[in-house]
PAROTI-381475 format. One line per field, with one value per atom (N, C-alpha, C): atom name; residue in three letters; x, y, z. Coordinates in pm, 1 decimal, decimal comma. Example, Ala and Ser with C-alpha at 12.3 -4.5 7.8 and 13.67 -1.06 7.14 Angstrom:
2
a <- c(N;CA;C;N;CA;C)
r <- c(ALA;ALA;ALA;SER;SER;SER)
east <- c(1319,0;1230,0;1320,0;1285,0;1367,0;1290,0)
north <- c(-569,0;-450,0;-330,0;-225,0;-106,0;3,0)
up <- c(780,0;780,0;780,0;708,0;714,0;787,0)
This chain:
73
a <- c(N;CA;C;N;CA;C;N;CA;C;N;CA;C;N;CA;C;N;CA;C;N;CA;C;N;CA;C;N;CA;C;N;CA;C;N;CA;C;N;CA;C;N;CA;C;N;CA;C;N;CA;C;N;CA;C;N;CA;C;N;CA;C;N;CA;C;N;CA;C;N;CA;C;N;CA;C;N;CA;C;N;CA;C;N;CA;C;N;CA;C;N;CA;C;N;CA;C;N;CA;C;N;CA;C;N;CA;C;N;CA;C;N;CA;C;N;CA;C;N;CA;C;N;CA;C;N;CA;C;N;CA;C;N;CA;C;N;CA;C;N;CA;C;N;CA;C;N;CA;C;N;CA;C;N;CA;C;N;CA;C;N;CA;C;N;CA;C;N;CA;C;N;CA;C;N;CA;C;N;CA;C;N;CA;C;N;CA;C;N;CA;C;N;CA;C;N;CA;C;N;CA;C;N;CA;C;N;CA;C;N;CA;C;N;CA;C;N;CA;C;N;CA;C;N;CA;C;N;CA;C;N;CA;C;N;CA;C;N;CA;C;N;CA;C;N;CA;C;N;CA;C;N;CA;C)
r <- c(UNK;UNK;UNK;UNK;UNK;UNK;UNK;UNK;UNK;UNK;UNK;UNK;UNK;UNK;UNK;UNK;UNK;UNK;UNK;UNK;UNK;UNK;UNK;UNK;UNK;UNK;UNK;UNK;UNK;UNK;UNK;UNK;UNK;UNK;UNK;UNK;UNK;UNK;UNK;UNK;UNK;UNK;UNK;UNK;UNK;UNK;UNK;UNK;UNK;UNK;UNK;UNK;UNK;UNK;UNK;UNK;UNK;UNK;UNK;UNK;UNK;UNK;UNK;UNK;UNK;UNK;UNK;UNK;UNK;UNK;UNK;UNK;UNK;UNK;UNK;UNK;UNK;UNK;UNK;UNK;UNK;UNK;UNK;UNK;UNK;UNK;UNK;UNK;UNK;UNK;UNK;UNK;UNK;UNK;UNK;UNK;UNK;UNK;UNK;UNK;UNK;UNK;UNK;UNK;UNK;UNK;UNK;UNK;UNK;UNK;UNK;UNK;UNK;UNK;UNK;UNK;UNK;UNK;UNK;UNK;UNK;UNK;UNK;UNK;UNK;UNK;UNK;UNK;UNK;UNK;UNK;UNK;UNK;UNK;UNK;UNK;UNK;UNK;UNK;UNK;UNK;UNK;UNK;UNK;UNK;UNK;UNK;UNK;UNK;UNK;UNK;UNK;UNK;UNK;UNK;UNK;UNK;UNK;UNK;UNK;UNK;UNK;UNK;UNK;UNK;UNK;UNK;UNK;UNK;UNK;UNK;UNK;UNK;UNK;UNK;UNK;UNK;UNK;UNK;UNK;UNK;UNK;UNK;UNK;UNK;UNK;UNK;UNK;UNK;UNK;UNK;UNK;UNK;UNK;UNK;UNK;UNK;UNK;UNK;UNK;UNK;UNK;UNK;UNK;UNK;UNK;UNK;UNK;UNK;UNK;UNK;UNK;UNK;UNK;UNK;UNK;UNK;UNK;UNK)
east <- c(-1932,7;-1935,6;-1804,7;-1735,4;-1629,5;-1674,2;-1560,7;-1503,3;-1530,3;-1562,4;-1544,7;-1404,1;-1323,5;-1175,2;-1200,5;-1052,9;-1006,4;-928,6;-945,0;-865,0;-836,9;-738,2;-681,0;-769,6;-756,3;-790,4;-741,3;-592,4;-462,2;-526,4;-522,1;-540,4;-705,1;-804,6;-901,9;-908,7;-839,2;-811,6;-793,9;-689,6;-598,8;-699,6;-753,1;-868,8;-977,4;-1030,3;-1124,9;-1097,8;-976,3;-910,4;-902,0;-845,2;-832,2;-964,3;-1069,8;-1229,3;-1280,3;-1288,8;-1306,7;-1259,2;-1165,0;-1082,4;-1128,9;-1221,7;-1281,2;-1440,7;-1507,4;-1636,9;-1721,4;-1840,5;-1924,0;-1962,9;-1980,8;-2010,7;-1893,8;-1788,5;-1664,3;-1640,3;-1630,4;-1620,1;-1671,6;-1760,7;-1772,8;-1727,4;-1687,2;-1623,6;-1447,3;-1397,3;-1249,7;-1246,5;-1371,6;-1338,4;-1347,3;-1436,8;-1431,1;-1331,9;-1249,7;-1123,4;-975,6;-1036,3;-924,6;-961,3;-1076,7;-1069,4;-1109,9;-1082,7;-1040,7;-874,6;-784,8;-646,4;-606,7;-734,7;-638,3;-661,6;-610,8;-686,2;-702,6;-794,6;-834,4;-773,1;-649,3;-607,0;-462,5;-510,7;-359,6;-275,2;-155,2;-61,1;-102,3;-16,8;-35,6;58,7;115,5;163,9;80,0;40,5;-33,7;-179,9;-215,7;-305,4;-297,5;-194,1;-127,5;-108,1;-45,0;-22,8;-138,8;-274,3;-401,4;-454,5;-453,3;-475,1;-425,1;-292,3;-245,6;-232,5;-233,4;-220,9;-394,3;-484,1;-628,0;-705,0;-611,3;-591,2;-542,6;-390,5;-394,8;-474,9;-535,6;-630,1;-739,6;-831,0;-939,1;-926,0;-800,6;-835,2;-850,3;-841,8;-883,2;-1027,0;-1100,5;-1220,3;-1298,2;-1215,2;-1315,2;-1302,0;-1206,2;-1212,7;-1307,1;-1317,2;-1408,3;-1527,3;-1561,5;-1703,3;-1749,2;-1663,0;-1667,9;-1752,4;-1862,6;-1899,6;-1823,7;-1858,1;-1750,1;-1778,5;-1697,7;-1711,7;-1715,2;-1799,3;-1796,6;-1719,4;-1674,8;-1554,0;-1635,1;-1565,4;-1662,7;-1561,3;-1682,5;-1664,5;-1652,3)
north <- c(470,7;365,7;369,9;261,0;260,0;265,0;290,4;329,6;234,0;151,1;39,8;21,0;-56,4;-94,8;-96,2;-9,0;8,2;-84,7;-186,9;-306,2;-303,0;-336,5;-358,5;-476,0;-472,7;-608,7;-784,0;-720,8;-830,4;-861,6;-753,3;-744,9;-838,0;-825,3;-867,6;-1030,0;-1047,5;-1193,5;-1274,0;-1235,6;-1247,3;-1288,1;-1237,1;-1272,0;-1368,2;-1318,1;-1389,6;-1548,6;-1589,0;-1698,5;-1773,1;-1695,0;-1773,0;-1774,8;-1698,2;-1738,0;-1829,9;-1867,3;-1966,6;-2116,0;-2106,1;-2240,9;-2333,5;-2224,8;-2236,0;-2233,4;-2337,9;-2409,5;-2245,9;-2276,5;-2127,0;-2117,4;-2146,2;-2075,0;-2026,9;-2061,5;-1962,0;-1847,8;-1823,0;-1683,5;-1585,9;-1570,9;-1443,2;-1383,6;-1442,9;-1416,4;-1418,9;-1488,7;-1498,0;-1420,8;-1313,7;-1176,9;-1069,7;-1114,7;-963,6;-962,3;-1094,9;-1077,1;-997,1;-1019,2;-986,6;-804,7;-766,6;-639,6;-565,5;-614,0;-563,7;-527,9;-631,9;-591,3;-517,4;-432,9;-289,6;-190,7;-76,3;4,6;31,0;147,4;238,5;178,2;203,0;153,5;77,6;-29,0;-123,4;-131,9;-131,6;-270,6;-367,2;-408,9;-562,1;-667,7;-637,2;-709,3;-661,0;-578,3;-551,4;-675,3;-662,8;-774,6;-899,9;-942,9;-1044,7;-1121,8;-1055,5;-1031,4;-1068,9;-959,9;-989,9;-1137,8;-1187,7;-1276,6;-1374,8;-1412,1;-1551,1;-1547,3;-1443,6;-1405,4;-1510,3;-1460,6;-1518,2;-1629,2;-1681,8;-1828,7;-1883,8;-1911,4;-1928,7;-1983,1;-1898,2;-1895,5;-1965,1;-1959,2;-2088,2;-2200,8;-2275,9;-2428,4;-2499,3;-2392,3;-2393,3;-2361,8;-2301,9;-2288,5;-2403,9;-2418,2;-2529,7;-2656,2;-2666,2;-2837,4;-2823,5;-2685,4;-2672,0;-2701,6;-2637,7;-2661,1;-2793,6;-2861,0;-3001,8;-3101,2;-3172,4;-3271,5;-3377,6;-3422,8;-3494,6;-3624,7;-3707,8;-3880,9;-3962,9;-4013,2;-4156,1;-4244,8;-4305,5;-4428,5;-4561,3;-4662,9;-4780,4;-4829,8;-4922,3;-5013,1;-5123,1)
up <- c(546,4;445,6;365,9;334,2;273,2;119,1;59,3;-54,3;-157,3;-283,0;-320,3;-365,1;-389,6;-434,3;-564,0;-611,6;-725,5;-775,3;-811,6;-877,8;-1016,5;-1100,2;-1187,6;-1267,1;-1375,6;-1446,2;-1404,4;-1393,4;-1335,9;-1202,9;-1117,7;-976,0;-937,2;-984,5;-1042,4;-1059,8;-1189,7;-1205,1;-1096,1;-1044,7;-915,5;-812,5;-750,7;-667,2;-685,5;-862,4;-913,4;-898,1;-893,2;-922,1;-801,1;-684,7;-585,2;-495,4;-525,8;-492,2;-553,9;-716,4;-777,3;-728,5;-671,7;-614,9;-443,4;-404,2;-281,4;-297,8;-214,0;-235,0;-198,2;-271,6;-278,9;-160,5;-76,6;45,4;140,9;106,1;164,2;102,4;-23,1;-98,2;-41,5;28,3;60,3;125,5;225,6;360,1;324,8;234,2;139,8;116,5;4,2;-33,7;58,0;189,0;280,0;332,0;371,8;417,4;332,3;210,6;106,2;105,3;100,1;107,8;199,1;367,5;475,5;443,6;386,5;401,8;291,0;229,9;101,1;141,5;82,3;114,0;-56,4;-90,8;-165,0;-320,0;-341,5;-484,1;-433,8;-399,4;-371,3;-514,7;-444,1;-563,6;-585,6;-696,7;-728,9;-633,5;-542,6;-429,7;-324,5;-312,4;-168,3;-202,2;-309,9;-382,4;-318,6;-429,7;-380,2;-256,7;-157,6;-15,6;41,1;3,9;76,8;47,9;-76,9;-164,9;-69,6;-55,0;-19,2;142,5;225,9;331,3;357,3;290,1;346,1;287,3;208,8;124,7;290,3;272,0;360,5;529,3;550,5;659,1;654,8;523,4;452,8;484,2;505,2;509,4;684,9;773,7;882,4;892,5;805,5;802,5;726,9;629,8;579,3;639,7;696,7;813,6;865,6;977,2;1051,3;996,5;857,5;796,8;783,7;729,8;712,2;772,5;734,2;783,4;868,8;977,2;1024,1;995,2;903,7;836,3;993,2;1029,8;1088,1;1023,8;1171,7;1116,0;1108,7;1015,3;1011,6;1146,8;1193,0;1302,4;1273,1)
């Protein structure tokens, strides 16, 4: 069993923020991705890094999620 992550207040925000910005049923899977890429007590760039590295990657998921709109005829 892993470790829980030692995050910063900053470091914290940081995340808190870019989960907040993504519809609630992606967050969870945003944050397991974000803390697959730390280890133990990251930086605040290794943060970061994980942070926008799996931002990033989200909006291929959420197309996918997406209802698909019918076109009018």
């Amino acid at each position: 069993m892993k470790r829980p992550l030692a995050l910063s207040d900053h470091q914290m925000s940081l995340v808190r923020r870019a989960a907040a910005a993504l519809p609630v049923n992606a967050r969870d899977g945003f944050l397991q991705d974000v803390a697959r890429r730390l280890a133990d007590e990251p930086s605040d760039a290794a943060v970061a890094q994980a942070v926008n590295v799996t931002f990033d990657r989200v909006p291929v998921f959420l197309n996918d999620a997406l209802p698909k709109k019918e076109k009018a005829t």
